[in-house]
C-alpha positions, 0 to 999 in steps of 0.5 A, a space after each residue: 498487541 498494540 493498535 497500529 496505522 499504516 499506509 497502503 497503496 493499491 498500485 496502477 497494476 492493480 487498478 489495471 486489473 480491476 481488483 481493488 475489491 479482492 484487495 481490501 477484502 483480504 486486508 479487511 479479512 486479516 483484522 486490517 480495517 481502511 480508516 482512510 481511502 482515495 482515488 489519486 493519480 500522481 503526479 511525478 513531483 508526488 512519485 518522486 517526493 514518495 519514493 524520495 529514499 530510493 534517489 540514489 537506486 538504479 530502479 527510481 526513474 522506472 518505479 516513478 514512471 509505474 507509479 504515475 502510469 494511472 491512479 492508484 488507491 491510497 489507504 490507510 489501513 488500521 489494526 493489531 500490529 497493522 504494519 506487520 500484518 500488512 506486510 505478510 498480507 502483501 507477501 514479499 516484494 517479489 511476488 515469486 518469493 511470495 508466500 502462497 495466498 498473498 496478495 503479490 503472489 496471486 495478484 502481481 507481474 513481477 518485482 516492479 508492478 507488484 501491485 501493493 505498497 505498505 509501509 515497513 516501519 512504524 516511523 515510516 508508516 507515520 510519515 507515508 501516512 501525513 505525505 497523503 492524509 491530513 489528520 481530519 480525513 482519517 475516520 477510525 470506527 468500530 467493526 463487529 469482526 
């Protein structure tokens, strides 16, 4: 299994409902170890920028908006296989598909404040990861899990 980074985003529900703890509990629980973190709002030019893939989809105007609705907690998350695990500890994107004990079917609303972002692909977790992170602000270190 190969040693892996990827991008996480604890989103404005999330804040809202005062779980950021419960979150990176349950990715730390999974082997998934946060190497870089921050408290950020964004502005619209960084939504947009973010989310710049979904332009063209009916959805972007209202998924900018939520995202620079309050701060969100940006993080880098480091382990096996982090990309996939990441994603099965989130659960589907629609937390009524969400498998149970998954972060979006205990946490999130609905399909749009589903509380978490990661990254889907290796490619894409290395460029979600440089849009929010300098190299020199990621600190990899040794855990006794």
């Amino acid at each position: 299994m190969a040693t892996e980074r990827t991008l996480s985003i604890i989103k404005p529900d999330g804040l809202e409902k005062g779980i950021i703890g419960k979150i990176i509990t349950r990715f730390e629980e999974n082997g998934l170890k946060p190497v870089a973190m921050r408290m950020q709002h964004l502005s619209q030019r960084e939504a947009e920028g973010f989310y710049v893939v979904h332009k063209a989809r009916p959805f972007f105007k209202d998924l900018v908006t939520f995202m620079t609705s309050g701060p969100v907690v940006l993080m880098v998350l480091e382990g096996e296989n982090a990309i996939a695990k990441n994603r099965e500890v989130m659960g589907a994107t629609n937390p009524a598909n969400a498998a149970p004990g998954t972060i979006r079917k205990d946490f999130a609303t609905d399909v749009e404040k589903n509380t978490v972002h990661g990254s889907d692909s290796p490619e894409n977790a290395k460029t979600e990861i440089a849009y929010f992170f300098r190299d020199t602000e990621i600190t990899p270190y040794a855990s006794k899990r």
